[in-house]
Each structure stands twice: as structure tokens, then as C-alpha cells.
N, C-alpha and C positions, 0 to 999 in steps of 0.2 A: 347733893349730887350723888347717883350712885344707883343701884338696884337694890329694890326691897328686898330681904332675902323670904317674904312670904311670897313672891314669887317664882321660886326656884321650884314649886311643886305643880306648874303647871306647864303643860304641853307646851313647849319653845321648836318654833321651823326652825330648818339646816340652815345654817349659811353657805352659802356655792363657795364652793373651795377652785379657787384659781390655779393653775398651770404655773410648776416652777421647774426646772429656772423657765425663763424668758427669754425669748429673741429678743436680742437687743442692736441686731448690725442695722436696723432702721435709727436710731440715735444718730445724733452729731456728734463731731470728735469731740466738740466741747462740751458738750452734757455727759459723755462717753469719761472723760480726761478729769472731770469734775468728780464722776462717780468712783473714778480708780483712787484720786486723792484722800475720798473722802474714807475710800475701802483702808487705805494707808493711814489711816487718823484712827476707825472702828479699830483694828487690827494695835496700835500704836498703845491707845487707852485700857484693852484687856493686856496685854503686856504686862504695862507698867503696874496693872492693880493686881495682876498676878504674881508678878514678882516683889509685890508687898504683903503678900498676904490674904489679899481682899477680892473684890468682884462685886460687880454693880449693885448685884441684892443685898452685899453686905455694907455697900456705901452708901444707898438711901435708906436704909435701917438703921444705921449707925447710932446711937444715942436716942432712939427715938421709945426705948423701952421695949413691952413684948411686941410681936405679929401677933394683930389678930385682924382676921378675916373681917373683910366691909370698912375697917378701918386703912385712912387715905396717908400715904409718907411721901415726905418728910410732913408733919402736922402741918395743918393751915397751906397744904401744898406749896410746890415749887413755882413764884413768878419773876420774870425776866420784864419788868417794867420797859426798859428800854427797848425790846423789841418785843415790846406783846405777846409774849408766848408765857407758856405755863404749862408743867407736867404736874401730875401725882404716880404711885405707884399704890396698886393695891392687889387683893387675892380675895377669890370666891372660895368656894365649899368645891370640895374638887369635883362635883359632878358638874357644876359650873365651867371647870378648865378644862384643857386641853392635859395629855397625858403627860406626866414629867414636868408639869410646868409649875412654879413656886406661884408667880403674879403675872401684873401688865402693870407697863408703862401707860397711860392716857396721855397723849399730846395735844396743844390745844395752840391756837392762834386768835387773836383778839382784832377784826377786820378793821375797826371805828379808824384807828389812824393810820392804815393801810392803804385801806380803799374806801373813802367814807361813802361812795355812793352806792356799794354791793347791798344790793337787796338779799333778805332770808325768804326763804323757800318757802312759803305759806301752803303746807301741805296741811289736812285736817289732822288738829294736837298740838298744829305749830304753837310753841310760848317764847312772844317775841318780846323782851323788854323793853319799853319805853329812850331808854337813855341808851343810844348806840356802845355807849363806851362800856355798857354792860354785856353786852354781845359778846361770847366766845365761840368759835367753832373748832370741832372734834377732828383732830385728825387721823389718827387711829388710835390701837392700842399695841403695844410690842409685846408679847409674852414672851418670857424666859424663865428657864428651869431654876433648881438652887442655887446653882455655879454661873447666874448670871448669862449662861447659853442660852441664843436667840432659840425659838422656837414657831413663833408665826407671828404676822399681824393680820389684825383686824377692824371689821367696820363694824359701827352700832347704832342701832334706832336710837333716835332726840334721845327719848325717856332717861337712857341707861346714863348718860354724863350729863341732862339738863342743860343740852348745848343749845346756840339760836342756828337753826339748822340753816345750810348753806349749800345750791346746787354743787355738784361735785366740777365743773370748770372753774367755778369763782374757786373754791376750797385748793383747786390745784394750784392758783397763781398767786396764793398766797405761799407756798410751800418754800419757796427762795428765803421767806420774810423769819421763816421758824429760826428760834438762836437760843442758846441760852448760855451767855457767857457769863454766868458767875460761880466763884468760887465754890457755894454751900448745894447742897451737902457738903459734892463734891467736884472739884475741876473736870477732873476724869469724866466721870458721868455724866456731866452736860455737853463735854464735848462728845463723847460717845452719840447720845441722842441724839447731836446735834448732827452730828455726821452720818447717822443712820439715816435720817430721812433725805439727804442727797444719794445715800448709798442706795436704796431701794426706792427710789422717785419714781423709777416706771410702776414697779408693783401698787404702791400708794396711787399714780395716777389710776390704775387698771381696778386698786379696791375701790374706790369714791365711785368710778362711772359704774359699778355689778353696785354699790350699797345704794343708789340711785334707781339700777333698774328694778331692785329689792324690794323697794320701796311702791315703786310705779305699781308691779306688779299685783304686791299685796293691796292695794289701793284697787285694782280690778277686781279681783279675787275677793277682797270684802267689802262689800258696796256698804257706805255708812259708817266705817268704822272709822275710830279717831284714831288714823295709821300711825300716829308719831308718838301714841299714849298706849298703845296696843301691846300689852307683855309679852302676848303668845311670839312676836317680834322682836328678839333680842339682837341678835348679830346678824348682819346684814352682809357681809363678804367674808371670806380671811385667806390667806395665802402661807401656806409650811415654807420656813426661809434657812438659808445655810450661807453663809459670809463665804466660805471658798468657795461653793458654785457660782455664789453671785460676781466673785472676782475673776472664775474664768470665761463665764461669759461675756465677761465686758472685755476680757484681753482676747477674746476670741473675735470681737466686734469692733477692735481697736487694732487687729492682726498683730499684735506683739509676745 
């Protein structure tokens, strides 16, 4: 799973960079009330790793030996069996990232015992496994700089995480399902992730439906081509994110 790095030397499209912050006064109090919580957990988890010393980049590297580039942490990635989900953490060649930025998070959800009747998107390149329970789907990637600071997320063509790709409606109502409550690496950490994709749920919904029309588009645009295998197609959306804007937007859509 991952990107060849003999790819890096060929011509990659822009991904459409989304509108931050976000109006959010069309939210409900309780998706609103949900994101403030979860703002208070992200905010809670840098704290506490702060004040030890540490920071998310330093907590999924921890004992894992050197950073090297194309390689996936914590090894054999992170899975949360019990609620299907699964991250890794890794970093390209920096003409690959974004400016300041260390790595990305990859988040993933596993639909089979979710939703077992959600079809994959059989767009030309789709590679659909046989056995449902092999099905993972991409939810984005979180990049952040050395000190663990958020910096953007984003969306990616199948190819780049070897995911069984999944229209971006099914992909959303899976997003409630993402968890990952165990200890290793680290506590911190997981619940950090875990709380950032309730924290930025609008943005993630608004990446999936642009990495969607990304998609479409390129599909008109090259008649023929196997759109989900196609390199020159690497990132499909992303959005630049800042945790205080995103907190006053939602207490500004909360009137508090």
C-alpha cells in the first residue's frame, strides 16, 4: 500500500483546495455540540503530550527506530479490530508534501461489518477484493508539521492507499463508525484522531463529495483511462485546517 516513489517524477494535477474555515450555522446543535466536545478532547490530548514532553509525531515513532520516507508507523500499521478502523503514519520526499509538513495520518474504515451491503464504486482501476472483509476504505490523510501541528487534510486516488474505493455518501456514514480506542502507540493519539474526524466532519464531508467530483471529472477529461490506476492523479481534494478557527466557528454557529 502506498506510492511508488518512481512516481514522483511525473506530472501530478492540483487538487482543488477547499474554503477554510467553514460556515457551519447550517449544522445542528447536536452535530455543532458533538464537534465542540470533540474540539475539547483534540485541544485535551496536545496538552497532556505537551506537557510530557512529546507530540503525536513523537508518539507514533516512538521505538519504531529511524524515519524513513515510504516507510508506514507504527510497523504492520495501527488496527482497531473492534471498530474496524485502522491508521498508519508516514512521509514522502518533500516535493511530495505540503510546506512545514513532517507526514500524514491515513485513516481508514473497514465497511464488511458496518454496512455489509455498501457497494464499491466500480470506477475504471477499481481493485475490488473478493472477500468483503478485505475491503478498507480511505478516509483521508491528516498532515502535520514536526511538533505534531495540524496542517491540512486530504483526499487520494484508489492507487495511493490500495483502498476498495467507496462513493463519498457511503464513505460519510461510515465516519460516526471511525474509533480507535487502544492504548498502543499511544492513548493520546488515538483519541486525538479519533476526535479529529468528529472535529472536522464537515470538511471531511465536503473532501469526499470534491475527491468524487475529481474523479468524475478526470474520467471525462481522459476518455479510456484507468482513472483509479492513473499516477498523473494523486490527490484528489485537501483543505489547510487550524483547530482555533475551527473552534470559533462552531461557537459562533453555537452563539456561545
Amino acid at each position: 500500500m502506498g506510492i511508488d516513489p518512481m512516481t514522483e517524477t511525473m506530472a501530478k494535477a492540483k487538487a482543488p483546495r477547499l474554503p477554510f474555515p467553514q460556515d457551519l450555522t447550517g449544522l445542528s446543535r447536536e452535530r455543532l455540540e458533538a464537534m465542540h466536545d470533540a474540539a475539547a478532547k483534540v485541544l485535551e490530548c496536545e496538552q497532556a503530550l505537551a506537557q510530557s514532553g512529546s507530540n503525536v509525531v513523537a508518539e507514533v515513532l516512538r521505538d519504531q527506530g529511524d524515519f524513513l520516507i515510504w516507510e508506514r508507523y507504527p510497523k504492520g500499521d495501527l488496527f482497531d479490530l473492534a471498530n474496524h478502523s485502522h491508521y498508519f503514519y508516514h512521509a514522502h520526499t518533500r516535493q511530495e508534501m505540503a510546506d512545514g509538513e513532517n507526514g500524514h495520518f491515513h485513516l481508514f474504515v473497514r465497511p464488511a461489518e458496518i454496512a455489509a451491503d455498501m457497494k464499491p464504486w466500480q470506477l475504471p482501476g477499481a481493485v475490488i477484493p473478493e472477500n468483503p472483509a478485505d475491503r478498507f476504505a480511505h478516509i483521508a490523510a491528516i498532515s502535520v508539521d514536526n511538533y505534531g501541528r495540524l496542517i491540512r487534510i486530504f483526499t487520494t486516488n484508489r492507487w495511493v492507499t490500495n483502498e476498495t474505493l467507496y462513493r463519498a455518501e457511503d464513505v460519510i456514514a461510515l465516519l460516526d463508525h471511525f474509533a480507535i480506542g487502544l492504548d498502543h502507540p499511544s492513548r493520546a493519539l488515538n483519541q486525538w484522531l479519533t476526535s479529529l474526524v468528529t472535529l472536522y466532519r464537515p470538511q471531511l464531508e465536503a473532501l469526499l463529495r470534491a475527491r468524487d467530483a475529481t474523479l468524475e471529472a478526470w474520467a471525462k477529461e481522459h476518455p479510456g483511462s484507468e482513472i483509479l490506476e492513473d499516477r498523473r492523479l494523486q490527490n484528489t481534494s485537501e483543505v489547510y485546517v487550524d483547530t482555533i478557527k475551527q473552534i470559533e466557528a462552531i461557537e459562533t454557529a453555537l452563539d456561545i
